[in-house]
N, C-alpha and C positions, 0 to 999 in steps of 0.2 A: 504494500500500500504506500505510496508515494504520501509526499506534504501535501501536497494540495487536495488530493482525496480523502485522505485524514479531518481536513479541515469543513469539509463539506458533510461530516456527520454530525448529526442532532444530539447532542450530549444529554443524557438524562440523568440525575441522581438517586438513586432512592434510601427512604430513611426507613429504617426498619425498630422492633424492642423483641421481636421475641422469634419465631417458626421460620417467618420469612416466607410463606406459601404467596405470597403476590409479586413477590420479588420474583420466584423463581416463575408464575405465570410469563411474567415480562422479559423472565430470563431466554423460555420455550420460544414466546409468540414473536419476542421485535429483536433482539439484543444480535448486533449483525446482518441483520436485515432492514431492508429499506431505508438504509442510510441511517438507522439509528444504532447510537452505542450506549448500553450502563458504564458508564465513564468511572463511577465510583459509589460506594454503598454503605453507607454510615449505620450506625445504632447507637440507641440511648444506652445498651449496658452490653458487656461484654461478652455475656453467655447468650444474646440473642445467636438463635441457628444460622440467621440469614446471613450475618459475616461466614461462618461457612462455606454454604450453597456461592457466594460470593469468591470467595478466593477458589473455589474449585472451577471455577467458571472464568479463572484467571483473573477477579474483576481488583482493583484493590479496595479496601475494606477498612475501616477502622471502628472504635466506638469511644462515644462522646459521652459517658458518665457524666451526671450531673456531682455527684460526689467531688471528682477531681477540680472541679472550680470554683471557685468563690462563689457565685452564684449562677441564676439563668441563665443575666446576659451574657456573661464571660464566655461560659459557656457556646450560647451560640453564636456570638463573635466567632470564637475558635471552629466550630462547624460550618459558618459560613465564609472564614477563609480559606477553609479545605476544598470547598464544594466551588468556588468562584478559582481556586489555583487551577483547576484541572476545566476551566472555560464552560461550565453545566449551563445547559439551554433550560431543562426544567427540572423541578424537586420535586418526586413523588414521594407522600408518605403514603405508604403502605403497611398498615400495623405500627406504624409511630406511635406510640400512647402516651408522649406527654407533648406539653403547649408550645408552643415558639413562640418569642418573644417578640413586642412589635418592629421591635429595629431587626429584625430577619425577615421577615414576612415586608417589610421597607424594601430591603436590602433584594428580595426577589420578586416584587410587587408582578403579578400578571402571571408567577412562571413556577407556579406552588400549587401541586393539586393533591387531593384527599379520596379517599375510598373510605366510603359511611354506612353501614349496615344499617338503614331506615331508608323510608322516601322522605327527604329532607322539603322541607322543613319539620316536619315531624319527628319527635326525638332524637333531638341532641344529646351530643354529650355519650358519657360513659353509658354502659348495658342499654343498648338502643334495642335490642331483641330482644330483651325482659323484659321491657318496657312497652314494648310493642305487644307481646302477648298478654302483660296483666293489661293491659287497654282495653285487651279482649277486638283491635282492628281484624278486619276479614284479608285486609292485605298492605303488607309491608314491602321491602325489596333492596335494591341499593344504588345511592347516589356517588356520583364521581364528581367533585365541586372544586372549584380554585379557594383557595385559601386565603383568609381577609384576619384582621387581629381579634374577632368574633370565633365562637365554638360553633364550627359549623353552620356557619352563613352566608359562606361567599358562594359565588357565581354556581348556577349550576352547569354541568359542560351533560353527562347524561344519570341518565335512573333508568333503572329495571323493576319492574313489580315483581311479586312474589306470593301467591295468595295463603294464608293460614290455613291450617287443618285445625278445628276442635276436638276434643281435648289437645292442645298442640305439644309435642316433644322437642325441649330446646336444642336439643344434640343435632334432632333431627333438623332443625329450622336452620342451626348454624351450619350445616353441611351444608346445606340446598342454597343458603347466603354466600359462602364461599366459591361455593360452584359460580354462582351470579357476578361475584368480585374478580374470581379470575380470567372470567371474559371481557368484563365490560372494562377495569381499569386499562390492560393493554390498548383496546378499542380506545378510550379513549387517549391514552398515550400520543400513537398510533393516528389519529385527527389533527391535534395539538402539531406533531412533527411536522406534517405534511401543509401547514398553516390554514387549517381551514373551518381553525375553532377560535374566535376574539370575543374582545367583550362587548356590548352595546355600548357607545359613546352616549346614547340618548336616553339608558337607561343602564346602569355600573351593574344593577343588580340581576340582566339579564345575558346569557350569552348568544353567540350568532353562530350559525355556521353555515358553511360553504352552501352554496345549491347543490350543487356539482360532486358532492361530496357521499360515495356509499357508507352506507349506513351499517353495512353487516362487517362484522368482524374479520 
């Protein structure tokens, strides 16, 4: 691969805490293809798998314990001059489970997406599938939204529905969610590269996308 081909791929980040099972969807579906690269893959602690799946995929990898620094920001100061050394086009979190601070989320304004096990806006926040089933809703699913200094409020880019079964089993709900995240976050990756995902200028809280642009994963 020459410089100048190098330079023409879409850099992605992703942030992981724990399995890593989105990472490695994005690992399967884009990573090398269509001109996109996992340029690098962070964690909040050190036993997350995803650094794993990561380095065996060649990718480099490190993890950002909140522990090891003074505080949040310091913290992701130190993460987001990791993620801007290696020139990252977008930040997936993927199973990230804690906050970024608003000078990071500044610091990548437009280019930080999220994978949420609810139809957002509904249930934010931590246990969105417990939440969803004491609701007692007939249907849930999962959004894929850009990331604003809000818990889960920014842009929506896509959602998938998911319909309840009563009495519902959570094991079973969170598999058939997973199954829904490992499609659709790529997918939407995979839009965003290709530029044919922006925000409404005429409304922040809405996003656009291409005409032209298939739909199917």
């Amino acid at each position: 691969m020459t410089a100048d081909s190098e330079e023409r791929l879409f850099r992605v980040a992703v942030l992981v805490s724990g399995e890593g099972t989105n990472l490695q969807a994005i690992l399967d579906r884009l990573h090398g293809r269509e001109g996109i690269e996992v340029a690098r893959v962070g964690a909040s602690r050190e036993s997350a798998r995803g650094l794993e799946r990561a380095r065996a995929a060649g990718i480099e990898a490190a993890a950002f314990e909140a522990a090891a620094y003074p505080d949040r920001e310091a913290r992701d100061r130190a993460l987001a001059d990791w993620l801007a050394g290696r020139g990252v086009d977008l930040v997936v979190l993927a199973g990230f489970m804690e906050l970024l601070s608003p000078a990071f989320v500044a610091r990548f304004r437009g280019r930080i997406v999220n994978v949420h096990p609810s139809l957002l806006p509904a249930f934010p926040g931590t246990r969105a599938i417990e939440q969803a089933i004491e609701y007692g809703v007939r249907v849930t699913g999962v959004t894929v939204h850009f990331v604003d200094e809000g818990v889960d409020t920014g842009p929506i880019v896509l959602q998938r529905p998911l319909e309840l079964p009563y009495p519902a089993d959570i094991a079973e709900v969170e598999e058939r969610v997973h199954e829904i995240e490992h499609e659709l976050l790529p997918q939407a990756v995979r839009m965003i590269a290709r530029g044919a995902v922006s925000i409404d200028p005429t409304n922040p809280r809405r996003v656009l996308v291409a005409e032209d642009h298939p739909w199917t994963p």
